[in-house]
LUMNU-861411 format. One record per residue: residue number from 1; x, y, z of N, C-alpha, C in turn. Coordinates in steps of 0.05 Angstrom, whole numbers, plus 5000, padded with zeros to 4 digits. Each point is the difference from the previous one (the first is absolute). Layout:
% residues N
<atom resi="NUM" n_X="X" n_Y="Y" n_Z="Z" ca_X="X" ca_Y="Y" ca_Z="Z" c_X="X" c_Y="Y" c_Z="Z"/>
...
END
This chain:
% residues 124
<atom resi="1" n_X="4894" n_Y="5497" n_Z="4637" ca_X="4998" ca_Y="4972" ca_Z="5006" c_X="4971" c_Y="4992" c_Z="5000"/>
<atom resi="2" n_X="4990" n_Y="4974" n_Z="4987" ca_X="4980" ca_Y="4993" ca_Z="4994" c_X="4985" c_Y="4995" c_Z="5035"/>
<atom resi="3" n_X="4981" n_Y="4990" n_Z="4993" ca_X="4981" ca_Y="4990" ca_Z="5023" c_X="5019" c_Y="4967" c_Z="5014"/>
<atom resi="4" n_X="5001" n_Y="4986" n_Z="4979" ca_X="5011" ca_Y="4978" ca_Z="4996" c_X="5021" c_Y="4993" c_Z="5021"/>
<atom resi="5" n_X="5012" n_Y="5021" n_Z="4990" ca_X="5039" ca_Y="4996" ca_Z="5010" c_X="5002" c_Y="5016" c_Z="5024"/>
<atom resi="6" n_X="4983" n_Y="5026" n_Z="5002" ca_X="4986" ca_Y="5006" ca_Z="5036" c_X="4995" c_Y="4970" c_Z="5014"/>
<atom resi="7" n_X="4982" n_Y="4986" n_Z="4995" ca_X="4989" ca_Y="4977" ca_Z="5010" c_X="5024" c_Y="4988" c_Z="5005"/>
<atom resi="8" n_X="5010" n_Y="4980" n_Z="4984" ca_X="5021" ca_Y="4994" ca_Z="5005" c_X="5019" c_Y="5002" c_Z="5012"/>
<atom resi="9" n_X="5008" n_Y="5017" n_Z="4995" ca_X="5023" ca_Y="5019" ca_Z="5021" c_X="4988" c_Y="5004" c_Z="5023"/>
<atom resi="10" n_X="4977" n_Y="5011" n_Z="5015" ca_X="4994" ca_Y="4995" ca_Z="5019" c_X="4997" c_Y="4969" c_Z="5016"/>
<atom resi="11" n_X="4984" n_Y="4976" n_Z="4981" ca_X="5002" ca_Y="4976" ca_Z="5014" c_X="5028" c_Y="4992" c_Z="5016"/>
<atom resi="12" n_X="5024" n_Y="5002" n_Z="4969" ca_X="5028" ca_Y="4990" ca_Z="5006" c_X="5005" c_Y="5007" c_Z="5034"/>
<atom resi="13" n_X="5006" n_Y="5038" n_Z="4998" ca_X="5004" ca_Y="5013" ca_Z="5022" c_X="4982" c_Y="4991" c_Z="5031"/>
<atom resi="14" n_X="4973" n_Y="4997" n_Z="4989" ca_X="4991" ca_Y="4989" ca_Z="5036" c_X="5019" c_Y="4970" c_Z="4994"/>
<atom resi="15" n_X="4999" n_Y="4984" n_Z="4984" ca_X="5010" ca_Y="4973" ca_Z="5015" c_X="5028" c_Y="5001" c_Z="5001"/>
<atom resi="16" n_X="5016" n_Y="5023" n_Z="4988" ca_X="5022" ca_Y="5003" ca_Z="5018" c_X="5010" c_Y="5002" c_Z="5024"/>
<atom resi="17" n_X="4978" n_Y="5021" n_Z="5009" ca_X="4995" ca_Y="5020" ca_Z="5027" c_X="4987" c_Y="4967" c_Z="5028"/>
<atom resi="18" n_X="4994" n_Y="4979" n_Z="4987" ca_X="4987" ca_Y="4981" ca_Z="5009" c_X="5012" c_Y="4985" c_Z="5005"/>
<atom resi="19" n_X="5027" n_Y="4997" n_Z="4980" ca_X="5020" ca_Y="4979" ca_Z="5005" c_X="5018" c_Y="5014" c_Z="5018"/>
<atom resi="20" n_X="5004" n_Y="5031" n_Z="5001" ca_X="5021" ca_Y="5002" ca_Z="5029" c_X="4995" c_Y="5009" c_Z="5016"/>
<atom resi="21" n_X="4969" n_Y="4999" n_Z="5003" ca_X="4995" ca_Y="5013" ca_Z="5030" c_X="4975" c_Y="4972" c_Z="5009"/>
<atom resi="22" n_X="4992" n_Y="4979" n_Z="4997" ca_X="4980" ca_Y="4988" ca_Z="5009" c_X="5008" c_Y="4977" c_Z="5018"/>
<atom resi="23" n_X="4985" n_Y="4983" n_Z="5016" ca_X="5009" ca_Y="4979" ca_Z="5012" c_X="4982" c_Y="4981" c_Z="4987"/>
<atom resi="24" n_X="5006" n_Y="4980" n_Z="4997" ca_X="4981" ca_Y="4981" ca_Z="4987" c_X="4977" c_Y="4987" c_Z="5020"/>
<atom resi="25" n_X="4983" n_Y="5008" n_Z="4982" ca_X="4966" ca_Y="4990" ca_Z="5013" c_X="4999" c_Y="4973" c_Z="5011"/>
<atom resi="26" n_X="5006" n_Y="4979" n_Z="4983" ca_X="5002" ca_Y="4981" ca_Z="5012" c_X="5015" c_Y="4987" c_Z="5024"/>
<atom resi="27" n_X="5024" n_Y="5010" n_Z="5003" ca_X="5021" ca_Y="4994" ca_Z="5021" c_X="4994" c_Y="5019" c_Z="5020"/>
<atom resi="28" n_X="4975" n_Y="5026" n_Z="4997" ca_X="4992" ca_Y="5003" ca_Z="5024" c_X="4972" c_Y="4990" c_Z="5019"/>
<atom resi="29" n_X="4990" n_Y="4986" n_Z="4978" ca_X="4971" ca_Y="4991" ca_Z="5011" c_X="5015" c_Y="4969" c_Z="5015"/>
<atom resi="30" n_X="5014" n_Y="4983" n_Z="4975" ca_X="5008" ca_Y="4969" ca_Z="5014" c_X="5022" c_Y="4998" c_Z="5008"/>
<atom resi="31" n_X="5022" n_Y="5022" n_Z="4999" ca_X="5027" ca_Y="4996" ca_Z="5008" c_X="5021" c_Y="4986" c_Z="4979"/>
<atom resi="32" n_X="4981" n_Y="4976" n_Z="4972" ca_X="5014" ca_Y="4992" ca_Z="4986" c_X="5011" c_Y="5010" c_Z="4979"/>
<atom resi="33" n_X="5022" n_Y="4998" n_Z="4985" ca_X="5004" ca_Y="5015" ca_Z="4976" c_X="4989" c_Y="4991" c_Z="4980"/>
<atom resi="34" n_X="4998" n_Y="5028" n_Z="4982" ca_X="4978" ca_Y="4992" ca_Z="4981" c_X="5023" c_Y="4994" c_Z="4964"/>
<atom resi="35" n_X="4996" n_Y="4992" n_Z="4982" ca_X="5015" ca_Y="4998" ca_Z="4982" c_X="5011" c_Y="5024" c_Z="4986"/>
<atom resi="36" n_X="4998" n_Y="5020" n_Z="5010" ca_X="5008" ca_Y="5029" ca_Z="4986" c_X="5027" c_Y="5004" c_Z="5024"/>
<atom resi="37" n_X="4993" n_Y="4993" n_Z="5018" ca_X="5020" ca_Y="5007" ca_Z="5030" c_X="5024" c_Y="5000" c_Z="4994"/>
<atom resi="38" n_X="5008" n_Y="5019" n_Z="5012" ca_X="5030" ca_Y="5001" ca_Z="4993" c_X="5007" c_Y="5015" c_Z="4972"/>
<atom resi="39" n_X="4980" n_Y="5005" n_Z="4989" ca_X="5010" ca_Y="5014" ca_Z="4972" c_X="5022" c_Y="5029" c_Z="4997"/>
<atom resi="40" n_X="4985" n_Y="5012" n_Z="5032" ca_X="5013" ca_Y="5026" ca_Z="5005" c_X="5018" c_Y="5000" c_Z="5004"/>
<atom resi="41" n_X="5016" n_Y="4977" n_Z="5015" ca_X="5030" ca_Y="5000" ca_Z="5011" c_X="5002" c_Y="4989" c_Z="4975"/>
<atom resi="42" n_X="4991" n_Y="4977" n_Z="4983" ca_X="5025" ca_Y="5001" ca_Z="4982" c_X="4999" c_Y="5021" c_Z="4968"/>
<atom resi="43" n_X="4984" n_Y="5023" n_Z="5010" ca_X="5011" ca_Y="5018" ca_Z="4978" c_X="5017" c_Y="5018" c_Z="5012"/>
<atom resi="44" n_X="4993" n_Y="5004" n_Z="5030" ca_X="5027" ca_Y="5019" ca_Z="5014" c_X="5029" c_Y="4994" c_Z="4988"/>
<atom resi="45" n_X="5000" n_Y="4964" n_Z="5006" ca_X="5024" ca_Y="4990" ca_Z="4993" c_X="5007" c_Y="5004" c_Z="4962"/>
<atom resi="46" n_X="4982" n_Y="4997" n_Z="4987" ca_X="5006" ca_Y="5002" ca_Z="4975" c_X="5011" c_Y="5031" c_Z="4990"/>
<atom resi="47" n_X="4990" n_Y="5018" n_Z="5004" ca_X="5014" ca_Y="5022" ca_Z="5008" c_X="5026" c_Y="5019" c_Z="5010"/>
<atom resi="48" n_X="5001" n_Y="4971" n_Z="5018" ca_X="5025" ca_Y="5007" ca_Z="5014" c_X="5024" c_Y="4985" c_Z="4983"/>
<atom resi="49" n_X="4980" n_Y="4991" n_Z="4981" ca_X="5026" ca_Y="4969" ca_Z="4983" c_X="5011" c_Y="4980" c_Z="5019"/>
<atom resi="50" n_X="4980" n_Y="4997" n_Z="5016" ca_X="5014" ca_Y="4980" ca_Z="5016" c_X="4976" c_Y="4971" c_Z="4989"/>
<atom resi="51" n_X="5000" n_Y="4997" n_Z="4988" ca_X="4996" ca_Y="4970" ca_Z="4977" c_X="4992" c_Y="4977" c_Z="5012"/>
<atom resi="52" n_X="5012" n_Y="4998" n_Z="5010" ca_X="5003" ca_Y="4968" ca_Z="5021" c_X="4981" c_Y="5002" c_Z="5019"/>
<atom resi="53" n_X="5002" n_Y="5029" n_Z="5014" ca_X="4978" ca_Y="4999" ca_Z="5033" c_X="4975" c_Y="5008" c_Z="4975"/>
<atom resi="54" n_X="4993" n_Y="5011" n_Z="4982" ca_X="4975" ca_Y="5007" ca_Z="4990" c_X="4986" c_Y="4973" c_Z="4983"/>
<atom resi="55" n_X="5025" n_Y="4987" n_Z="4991" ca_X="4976" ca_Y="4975" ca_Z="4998" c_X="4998" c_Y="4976" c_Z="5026"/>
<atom resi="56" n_X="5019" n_Y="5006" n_Z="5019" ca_X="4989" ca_Y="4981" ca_Z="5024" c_X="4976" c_Y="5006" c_Z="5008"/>
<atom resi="57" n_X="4995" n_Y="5026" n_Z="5008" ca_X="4977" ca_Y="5012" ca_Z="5007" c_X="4972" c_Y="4995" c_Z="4979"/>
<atom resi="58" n_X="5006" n_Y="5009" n_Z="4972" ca_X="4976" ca_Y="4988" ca_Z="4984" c_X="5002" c_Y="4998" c_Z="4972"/>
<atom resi="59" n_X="5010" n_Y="4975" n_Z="4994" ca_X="5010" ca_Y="4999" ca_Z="4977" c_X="4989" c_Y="5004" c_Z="4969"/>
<atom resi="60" n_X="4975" n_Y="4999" n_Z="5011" ca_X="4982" ca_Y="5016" ca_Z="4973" c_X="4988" c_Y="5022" c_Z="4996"/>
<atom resi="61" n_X="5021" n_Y="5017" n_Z="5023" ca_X="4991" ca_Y="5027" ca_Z="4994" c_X="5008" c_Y="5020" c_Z="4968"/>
<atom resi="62" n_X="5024" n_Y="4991" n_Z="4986" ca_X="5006" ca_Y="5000" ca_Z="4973" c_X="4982" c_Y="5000" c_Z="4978"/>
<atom resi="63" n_X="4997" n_Y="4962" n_Z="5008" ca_X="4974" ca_Y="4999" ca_Z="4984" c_X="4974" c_Y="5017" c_Z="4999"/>
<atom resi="64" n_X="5000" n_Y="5007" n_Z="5019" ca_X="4968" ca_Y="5008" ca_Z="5011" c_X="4999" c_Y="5032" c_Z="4989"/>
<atom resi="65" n_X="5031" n_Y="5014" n_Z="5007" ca_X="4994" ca_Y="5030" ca_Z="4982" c_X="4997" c_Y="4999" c_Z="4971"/>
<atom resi="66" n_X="5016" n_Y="4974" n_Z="4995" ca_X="4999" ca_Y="4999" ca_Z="4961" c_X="4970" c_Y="4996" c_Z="4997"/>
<atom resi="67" n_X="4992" n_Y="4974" n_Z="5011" ca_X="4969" ca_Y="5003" ca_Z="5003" c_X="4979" c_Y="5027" c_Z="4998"/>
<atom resi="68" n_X="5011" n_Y="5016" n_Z="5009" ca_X="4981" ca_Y="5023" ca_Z="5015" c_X="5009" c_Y="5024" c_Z="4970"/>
<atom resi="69" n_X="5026" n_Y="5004" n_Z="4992" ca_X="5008" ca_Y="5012" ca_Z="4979" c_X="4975" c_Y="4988" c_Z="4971"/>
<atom resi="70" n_X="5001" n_Y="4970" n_Z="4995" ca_X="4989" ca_Y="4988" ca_Z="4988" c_X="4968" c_Y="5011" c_Z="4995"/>
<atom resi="71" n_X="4994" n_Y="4999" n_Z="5030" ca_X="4967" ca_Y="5005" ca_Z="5001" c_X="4991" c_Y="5031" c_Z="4994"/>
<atom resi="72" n_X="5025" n_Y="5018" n_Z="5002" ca_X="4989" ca_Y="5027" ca_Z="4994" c_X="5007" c_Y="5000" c_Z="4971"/>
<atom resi="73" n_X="5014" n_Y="4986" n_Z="4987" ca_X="5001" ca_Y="5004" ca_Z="4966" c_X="4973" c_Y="4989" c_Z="4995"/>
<atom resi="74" n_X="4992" n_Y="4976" n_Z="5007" ca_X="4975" ca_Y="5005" ca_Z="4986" c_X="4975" c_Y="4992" c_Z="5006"/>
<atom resi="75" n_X="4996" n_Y="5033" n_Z="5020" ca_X="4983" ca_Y="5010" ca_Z="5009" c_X="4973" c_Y="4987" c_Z="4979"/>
<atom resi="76" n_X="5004" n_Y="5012" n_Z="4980" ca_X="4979" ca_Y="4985" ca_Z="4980" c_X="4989" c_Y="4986" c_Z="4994"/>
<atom resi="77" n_X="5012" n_Y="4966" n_Z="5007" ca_X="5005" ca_Y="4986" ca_Z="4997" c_X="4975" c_Y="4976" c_Z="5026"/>
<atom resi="78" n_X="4985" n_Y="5001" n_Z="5007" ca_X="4995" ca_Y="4990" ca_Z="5024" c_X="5006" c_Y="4974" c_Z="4999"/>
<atom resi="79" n_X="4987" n_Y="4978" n_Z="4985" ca_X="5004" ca_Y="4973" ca_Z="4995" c_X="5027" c_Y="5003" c_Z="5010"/>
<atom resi="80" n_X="5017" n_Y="5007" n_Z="4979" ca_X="5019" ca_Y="4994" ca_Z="5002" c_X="5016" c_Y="5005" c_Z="5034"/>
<atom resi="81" n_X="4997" n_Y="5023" n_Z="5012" ca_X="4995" ca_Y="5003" ca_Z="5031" c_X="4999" c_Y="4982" c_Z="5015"/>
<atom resi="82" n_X="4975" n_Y="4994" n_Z="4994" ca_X="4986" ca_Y="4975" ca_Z="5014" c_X="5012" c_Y="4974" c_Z="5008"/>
<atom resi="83" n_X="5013" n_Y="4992" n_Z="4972" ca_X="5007" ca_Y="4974" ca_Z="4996" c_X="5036" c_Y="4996" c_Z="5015"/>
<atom resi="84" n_X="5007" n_Y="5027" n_Z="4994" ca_X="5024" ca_Y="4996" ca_Z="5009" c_X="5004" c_Y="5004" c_Z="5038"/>
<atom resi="85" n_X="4985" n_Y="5022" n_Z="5011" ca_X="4988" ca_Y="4999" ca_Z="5025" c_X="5002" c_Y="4976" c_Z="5015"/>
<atom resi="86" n_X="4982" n_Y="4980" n_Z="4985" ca_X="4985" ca_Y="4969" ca_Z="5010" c_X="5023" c_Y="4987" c_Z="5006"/>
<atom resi="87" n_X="5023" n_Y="5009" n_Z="4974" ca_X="5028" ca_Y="4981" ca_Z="4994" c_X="5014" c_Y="5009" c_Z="5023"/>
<atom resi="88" n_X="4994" n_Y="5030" n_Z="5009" ca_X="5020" ca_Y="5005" ca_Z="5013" c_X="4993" c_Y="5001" c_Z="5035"/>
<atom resi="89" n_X="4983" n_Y="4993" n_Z="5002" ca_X="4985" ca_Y="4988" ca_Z="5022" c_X="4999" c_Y="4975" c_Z="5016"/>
<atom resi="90" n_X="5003" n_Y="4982" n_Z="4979" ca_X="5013" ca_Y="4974" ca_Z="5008" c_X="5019" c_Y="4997" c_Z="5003"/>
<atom resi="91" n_X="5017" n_Y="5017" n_Z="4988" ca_X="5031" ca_Y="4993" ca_Z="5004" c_X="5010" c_Y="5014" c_Z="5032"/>
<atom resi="92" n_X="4982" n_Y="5023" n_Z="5000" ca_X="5001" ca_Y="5004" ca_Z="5036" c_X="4993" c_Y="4981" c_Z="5019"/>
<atom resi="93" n_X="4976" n_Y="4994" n_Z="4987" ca_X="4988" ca_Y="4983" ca_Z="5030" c_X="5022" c_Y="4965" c_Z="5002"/>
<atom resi="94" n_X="5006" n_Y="4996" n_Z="4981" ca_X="5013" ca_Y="4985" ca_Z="4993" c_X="5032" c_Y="4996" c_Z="5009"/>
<atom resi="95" n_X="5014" n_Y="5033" n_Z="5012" ca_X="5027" ca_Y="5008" ca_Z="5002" c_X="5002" c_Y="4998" c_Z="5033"/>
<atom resi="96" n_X="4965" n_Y="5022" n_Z="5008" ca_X="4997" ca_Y="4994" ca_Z="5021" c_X="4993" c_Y="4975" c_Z="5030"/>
<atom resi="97" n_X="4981" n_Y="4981" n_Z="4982" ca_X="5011" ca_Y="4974" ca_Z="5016" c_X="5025" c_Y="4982" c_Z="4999"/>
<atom resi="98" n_X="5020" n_Y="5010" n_Z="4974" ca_X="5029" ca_Y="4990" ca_Z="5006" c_X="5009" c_Y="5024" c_Z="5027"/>
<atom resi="99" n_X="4998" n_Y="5027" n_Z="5000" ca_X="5010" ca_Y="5009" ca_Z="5009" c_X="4989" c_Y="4989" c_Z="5041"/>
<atom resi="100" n_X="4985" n_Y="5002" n_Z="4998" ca_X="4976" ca_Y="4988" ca_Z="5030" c_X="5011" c_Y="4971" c_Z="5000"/>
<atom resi="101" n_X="5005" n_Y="4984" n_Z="4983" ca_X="5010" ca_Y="4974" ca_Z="5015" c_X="5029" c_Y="5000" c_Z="5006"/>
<atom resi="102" n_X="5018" n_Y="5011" n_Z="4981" ca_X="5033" ca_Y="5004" ca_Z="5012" c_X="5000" c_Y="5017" c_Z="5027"/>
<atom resi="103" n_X="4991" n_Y="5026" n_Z="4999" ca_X="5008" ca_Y="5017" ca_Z="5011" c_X="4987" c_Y="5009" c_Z="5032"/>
<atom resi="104" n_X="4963" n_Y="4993" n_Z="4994" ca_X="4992" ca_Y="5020" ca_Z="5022" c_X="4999" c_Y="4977" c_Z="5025"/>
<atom resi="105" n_X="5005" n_Y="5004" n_Z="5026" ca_X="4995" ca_Y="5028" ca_Z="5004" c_X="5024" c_Y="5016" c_Z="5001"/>
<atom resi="106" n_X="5029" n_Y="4994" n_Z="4992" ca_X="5016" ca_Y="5015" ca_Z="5000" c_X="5006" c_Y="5020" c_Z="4979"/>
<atom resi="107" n_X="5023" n_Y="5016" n_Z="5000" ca_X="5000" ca_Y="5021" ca_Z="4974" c_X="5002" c_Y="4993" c_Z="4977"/>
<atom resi="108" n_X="4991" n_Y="5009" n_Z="4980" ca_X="4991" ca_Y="5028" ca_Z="5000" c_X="4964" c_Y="4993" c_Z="5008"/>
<atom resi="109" n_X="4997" n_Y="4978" n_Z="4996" ca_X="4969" ca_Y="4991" ca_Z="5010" c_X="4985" c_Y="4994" c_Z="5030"/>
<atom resi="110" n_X="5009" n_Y="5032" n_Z="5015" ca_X="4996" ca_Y="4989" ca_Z="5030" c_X="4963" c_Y="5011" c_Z="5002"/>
<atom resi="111" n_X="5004" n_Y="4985" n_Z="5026" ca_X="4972" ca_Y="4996" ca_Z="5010" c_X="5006" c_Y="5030" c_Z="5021"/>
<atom resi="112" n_X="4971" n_Y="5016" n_Z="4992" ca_X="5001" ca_Y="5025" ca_Z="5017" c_X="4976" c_Y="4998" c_Z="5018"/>
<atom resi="113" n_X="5014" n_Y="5010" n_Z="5033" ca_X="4983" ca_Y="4992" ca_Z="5020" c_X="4983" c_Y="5028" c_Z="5006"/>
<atom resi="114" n_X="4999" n_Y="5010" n_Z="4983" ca_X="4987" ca_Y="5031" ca_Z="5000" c_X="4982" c_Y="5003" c_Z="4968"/>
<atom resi="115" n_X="4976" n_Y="4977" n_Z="5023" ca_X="4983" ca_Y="5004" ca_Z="4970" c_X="4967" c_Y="4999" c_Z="5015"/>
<atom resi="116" n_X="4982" n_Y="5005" n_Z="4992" ca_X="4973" ca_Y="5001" ca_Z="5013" c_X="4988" c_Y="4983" c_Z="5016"/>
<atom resi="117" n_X="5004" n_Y="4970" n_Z="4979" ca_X="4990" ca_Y="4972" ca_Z="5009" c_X="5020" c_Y="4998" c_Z="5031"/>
<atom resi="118" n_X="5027" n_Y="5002" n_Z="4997" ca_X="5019" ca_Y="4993" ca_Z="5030" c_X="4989" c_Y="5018" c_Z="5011"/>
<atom resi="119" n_X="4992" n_Y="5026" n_Z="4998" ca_X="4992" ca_Y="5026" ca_Z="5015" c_X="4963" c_Y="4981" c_Z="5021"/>
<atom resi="120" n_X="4988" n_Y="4993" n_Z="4979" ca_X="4976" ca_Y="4987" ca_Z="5010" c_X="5001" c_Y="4982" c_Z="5030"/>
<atom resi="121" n_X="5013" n_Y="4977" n_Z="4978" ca_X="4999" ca_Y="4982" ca_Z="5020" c_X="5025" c_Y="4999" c_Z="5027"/>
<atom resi="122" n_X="5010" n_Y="5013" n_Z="4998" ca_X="5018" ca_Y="5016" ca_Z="5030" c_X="4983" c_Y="5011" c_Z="5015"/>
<atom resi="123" n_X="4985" n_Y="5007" n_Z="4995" ca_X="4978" ca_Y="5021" ca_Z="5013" c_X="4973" c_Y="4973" c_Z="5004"/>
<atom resi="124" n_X="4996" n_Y="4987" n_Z="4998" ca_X="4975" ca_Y="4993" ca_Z="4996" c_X="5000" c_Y="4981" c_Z="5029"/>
END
């Protein structure tokens, strides 16, 4: 196996190892969810073929692996990376203030009271 596909294969594998074992950075510093949130439960659910709870939970998590398939074909490719990244960036930040004005602070977009900032000013 080349140098290349070592590399690779190793990146994939940590951000695998990242997506099922991490808590998200942001929802622990502000308590708020961040636009990736929820991705984990809804691949549990996709897995489990349960369809319905995996896109309640995050409905562009689909998109977002075809995305990610997309970006390792071509590796080569950066522009092209780039441009689709940007595309696919907006359409988060974009999913995520629909998702923040329906939903939070309730599920799947709750407000967590176990975050640094609540930790601070409780104490202060």
């Amino acid at each position: 196996m080349d140098f290349q596909k070592t590399k690779t294969l190793g990146i994939v594998l940590i951000l695998f190892l990242l997506l099922l074992f991490y808590k998200c950075p942001i929802q622990s510093v502000t308590g708020l969810p961040c636009p990736g949130c929820n991705m984990k439960t809804s691949l549990y659910y996709l897995l489990h073929f349960k369809f319905s709870l995996s896109l309640y939970y995050h409905a562009l998590l689909i998109p977002t692996l075809i995305v990610f398939v997309v970006v390792l074909i071509n590796l080569n490719k950066p522009e092209r990376i780039k441009k689709l990244l940007i595309i696919w960036a907006i359409f988060m930040i974009v999913y995520y203030i629909y998702r923040m004005i329906v939903y939070f602070p309730n599920s799947p977009m709750i407000y967590s009271k176990e975050n640094l900032i609540y930790f601070i000013f409780r104490h202060v």
